[in-house]
N, C-alpha and C positions, 0 to 999 in steps of 0.2 A: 226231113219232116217240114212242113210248110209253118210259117211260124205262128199262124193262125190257129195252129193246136196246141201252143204251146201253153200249159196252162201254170198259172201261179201255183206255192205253195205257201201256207198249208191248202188245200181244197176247203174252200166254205160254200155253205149252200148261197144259193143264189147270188154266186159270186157274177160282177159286173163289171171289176176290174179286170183288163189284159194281160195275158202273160208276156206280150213284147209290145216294141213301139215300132213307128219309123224307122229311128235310129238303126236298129237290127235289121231291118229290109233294108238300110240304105248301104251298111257293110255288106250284108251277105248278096247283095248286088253285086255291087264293087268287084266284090274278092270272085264272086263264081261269074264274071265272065273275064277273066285271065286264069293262065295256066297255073295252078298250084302244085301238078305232079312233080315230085321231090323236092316241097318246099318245107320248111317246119314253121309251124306256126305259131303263136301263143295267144290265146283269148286272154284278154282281162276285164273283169267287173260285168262277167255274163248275168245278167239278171235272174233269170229260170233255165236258162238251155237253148235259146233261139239259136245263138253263134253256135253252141260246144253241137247242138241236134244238125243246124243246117250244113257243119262243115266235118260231121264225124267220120266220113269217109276217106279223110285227110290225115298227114302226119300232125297231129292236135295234141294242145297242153292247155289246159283250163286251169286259170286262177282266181277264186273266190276268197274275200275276206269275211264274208256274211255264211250262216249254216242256214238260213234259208233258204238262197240262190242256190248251193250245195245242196241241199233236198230237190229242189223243182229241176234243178240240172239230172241229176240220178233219176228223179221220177220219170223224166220225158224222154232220157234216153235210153230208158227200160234196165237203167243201171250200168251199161255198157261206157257211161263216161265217169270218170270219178277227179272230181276238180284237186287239186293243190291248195294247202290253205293257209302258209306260207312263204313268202318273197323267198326264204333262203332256199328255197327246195328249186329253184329255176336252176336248168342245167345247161350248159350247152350254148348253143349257136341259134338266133333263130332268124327267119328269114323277114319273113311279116309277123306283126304284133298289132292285132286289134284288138280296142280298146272302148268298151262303153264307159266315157267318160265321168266320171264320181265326182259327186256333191261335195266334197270335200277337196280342196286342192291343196293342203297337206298331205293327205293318204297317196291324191297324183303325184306329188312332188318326188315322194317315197318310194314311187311304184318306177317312176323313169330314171331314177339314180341307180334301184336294182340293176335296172334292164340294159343300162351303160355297160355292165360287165357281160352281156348275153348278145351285143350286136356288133355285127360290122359293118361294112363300109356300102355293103350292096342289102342293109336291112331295110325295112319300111314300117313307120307308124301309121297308125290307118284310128282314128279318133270318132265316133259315134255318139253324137247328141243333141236331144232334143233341144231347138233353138231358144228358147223360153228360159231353158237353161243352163245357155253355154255361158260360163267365166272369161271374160276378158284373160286375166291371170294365167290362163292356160296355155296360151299364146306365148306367155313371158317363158313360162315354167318349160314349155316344148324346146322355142330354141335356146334358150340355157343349157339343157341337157340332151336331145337331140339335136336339133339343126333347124335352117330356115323352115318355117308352116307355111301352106298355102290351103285353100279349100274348097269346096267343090259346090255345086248352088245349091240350093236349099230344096228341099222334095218334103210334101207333107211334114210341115213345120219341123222337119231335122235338117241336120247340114256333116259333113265328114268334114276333120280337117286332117293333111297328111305331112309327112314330116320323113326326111332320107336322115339316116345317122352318120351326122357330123362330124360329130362331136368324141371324147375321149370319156375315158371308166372314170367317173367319180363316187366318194363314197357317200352315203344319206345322213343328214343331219337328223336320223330320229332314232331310236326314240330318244324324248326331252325329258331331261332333269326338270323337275317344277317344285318350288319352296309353295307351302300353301299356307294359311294362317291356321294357326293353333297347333301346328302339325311339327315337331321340331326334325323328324323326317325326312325328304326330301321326295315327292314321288313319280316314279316311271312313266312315263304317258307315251305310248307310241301311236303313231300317226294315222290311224284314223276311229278315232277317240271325238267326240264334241267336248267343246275349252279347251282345248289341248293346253296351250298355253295357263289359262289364269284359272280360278273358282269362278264356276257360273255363280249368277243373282239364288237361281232357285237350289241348287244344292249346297248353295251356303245358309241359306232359311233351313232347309232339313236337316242341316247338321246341326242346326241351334235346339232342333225339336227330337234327338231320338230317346226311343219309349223307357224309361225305368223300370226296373221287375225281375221277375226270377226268370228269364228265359234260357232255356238249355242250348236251343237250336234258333241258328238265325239265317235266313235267306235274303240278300244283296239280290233284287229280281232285277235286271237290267244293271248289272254293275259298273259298268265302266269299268275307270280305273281301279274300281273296287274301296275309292274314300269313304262312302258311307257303311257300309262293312266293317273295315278298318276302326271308323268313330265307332259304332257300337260291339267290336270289340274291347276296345278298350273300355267302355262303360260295363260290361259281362265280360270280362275275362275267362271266366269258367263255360263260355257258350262255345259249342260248336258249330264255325264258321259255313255258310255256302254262298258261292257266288253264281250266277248264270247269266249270259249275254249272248245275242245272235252275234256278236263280232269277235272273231277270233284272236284279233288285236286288242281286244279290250280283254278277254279272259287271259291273253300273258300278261299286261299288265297287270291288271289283281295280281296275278300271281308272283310276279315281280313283287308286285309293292305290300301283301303280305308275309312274305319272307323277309323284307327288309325291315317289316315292327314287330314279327311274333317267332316265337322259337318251337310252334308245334303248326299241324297238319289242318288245313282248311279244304273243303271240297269245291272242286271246279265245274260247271258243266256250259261246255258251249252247245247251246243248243237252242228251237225256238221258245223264248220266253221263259215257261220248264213246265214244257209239253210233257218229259219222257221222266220226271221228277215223282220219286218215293210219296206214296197220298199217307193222309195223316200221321207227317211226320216232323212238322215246323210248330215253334211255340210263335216265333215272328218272322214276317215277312216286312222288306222296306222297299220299298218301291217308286221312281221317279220314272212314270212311264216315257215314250216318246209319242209323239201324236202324230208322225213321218215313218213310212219306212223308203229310203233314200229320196228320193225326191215327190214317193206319193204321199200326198197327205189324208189322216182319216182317222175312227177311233180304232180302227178292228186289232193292234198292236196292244193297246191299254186292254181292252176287251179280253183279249185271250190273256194274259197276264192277270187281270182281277179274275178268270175264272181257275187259271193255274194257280194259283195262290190259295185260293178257297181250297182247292183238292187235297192241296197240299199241307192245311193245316192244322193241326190238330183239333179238337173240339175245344174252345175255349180259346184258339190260340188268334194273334192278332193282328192285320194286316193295318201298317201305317202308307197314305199315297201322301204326294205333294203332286199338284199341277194348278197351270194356271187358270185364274177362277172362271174364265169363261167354256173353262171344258167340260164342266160339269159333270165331276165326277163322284160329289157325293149322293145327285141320284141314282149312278147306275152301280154306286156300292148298295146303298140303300134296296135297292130292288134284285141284286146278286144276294147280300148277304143280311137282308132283313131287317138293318141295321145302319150307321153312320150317324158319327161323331163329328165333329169342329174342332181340331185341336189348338189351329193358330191361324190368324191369316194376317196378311199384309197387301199394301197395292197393289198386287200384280200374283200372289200368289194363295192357297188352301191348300192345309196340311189335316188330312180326314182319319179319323180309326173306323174298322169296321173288323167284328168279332165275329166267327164261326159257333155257332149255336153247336 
């Protein structure tokens, strides 16, 4: 499939965003003009399906950490590919390993320690990314745990960088223990998590502000590690928990780190935003959108999240955001849900309620 049809997911109208870049033409160059019969291969950090579409006639293992890229992957290759969405599930031997490089170079770090135990001496990294966004760090993190990098010139602002396995099986420093404040605790964070390490600015203002009241059902929309959750647990102990995250890595950790403070049953869904979520069935929703998804930036993430949440909640029931004040989100709660609140603000952040009529 040409990668030019490869369309994002979810499908929006008059969508103007691509579903691949350079990057993907510059791999699937690469790779389809040398021999791959009887090679095994493994994709990582396919976007929508350009690599898993362009090279499914090959011995192929696709790995996603995202359940969106795992939706547009399924979609484009009419279901015929079905990603992995676990490091532990890699098996085997593999020959070549391409890799659209991720925004995070913790989740890299994590991803090339697995792959230590998957390669030998005649395997090959083969790296994809747009130049605007390539990490110095990555260079470090490569020969550390594969071998020397070299790379190849730049073609419509991408560049490949490649790498032979050097190197020996090491084990991954993730997931991080993390001590958080107020928190006596300790919590889970695996790697590719944003803060991994510390409390961001803005989900430590939303933990200063969560809502009071009789709620039975509370929804973590974007959970992450599942902290905010966790705090309004503890504030309604009698609520029954939900988290949902497009990161598969972030919904074990919730789940990690709610077993580690509570002795009963919280619901998980990895999934987009909570596309596929029970309607009028939440009394709260918390929510710290993202304004990114990997390196695109935009509102259409927040967007579908403030309309998933309205569906979602009961009549009466009550959606709190936090984002920074230039994103302006309390007019498009305002104009979703007929209503918005001002709950707190400070230099750099607003914290809105907006009710379902």
């Amino acid at each position: 499939m040409p990668t030019t049809q490869i369309k994002r997911y979810p499908v929006r109208k008059n969508e103007v965003l691509q579903g691949h870049d350079s990057a993907d033409d510059l791999i699937l160059q690469h790779l389809l003009s040398t021999d791959l019969n009887g090679k095994r291969i493994l994709i990582v950090n396919d976007h929508f399906g350009a690599l898993s579409c362009g090279l499914e006639s090959f011995d192929c293992t696709t790995y996603t950490d995202s359940y969106v890229s795992m939706m547009g992957i399924q979609s484009n290759s009419k279901q015929k590919i079905r990603p992995i969405n676990d490091l532990s599930e890699l098996t085997g031997f593999y020959d070549i390993v391409c890799i659209q490089l991720p925004k995070n170079m913790s989740f890299f770090e994590d991803i090339l320690c697995h792959l230590t135990a998957h390669l030998q001496s005649h395997s090959k990294i083969i790296c994809g990314v747009m130049v605007k966004h390539l990490a110095s760090s990555c260079f470090d993190l490569l020969n550390k745990y594969i071998g020397t990098t070299r790379t190849g010139l730049a073609h419509k602002k991408a560049r490949l960088i490649f790498a032979d396995f050097q190197q020996g099986v090491v084990g991954t420093p993730y997931p991080q223990s993390v001590r958080m404040d107020s928190f006596e605790t300790p919590f889970v964070n695996h790697s590719n998590l944003f803060s991994r390490e510390r409390l961001d600015i803005g989900t430590r203002f939303f933990l200063e502000h969560i809502p009071q009241g009789q709620f039975e059902s509370i929804l973590d929309l974007g959970c992450a590690n599942g902290i905010i959750g966790i705090k309004a647990k503890l504030l309604h102990p009698q609520a029954k928990l939900h988290f949902s995250d497009d990161s598969a890595m972030a919904i074990k950790s919730a789940k990690e780190n709610y077993a580690n403070h509570f002795g009963d049953e919280a619901v998980f869904d990895w999934t987009n935003c909570y596309e596929n979520g029970p309607r009028e069935t939440l009394d709260l929703v918390l929510c710290n959108p993202p304004f990114h998804q990997g390196n695109t930036i935009g509102d259409f993430v927040s967007s579908q999240m403030f309309q998933d949440a309205r569906s979602a909640l009961k009549s009466g029931g009550l959606l709190r955001v936090i984002g920074n004040s230039h994103l302006g989100y309390r007019l498009k709660l305002k104009k979703l849900f007929g209503n918005c609140r001002i709950v707190a603000t400070n230099q750099k952040f607003v914290i809105c309620d907006a009710l379902k009529s």
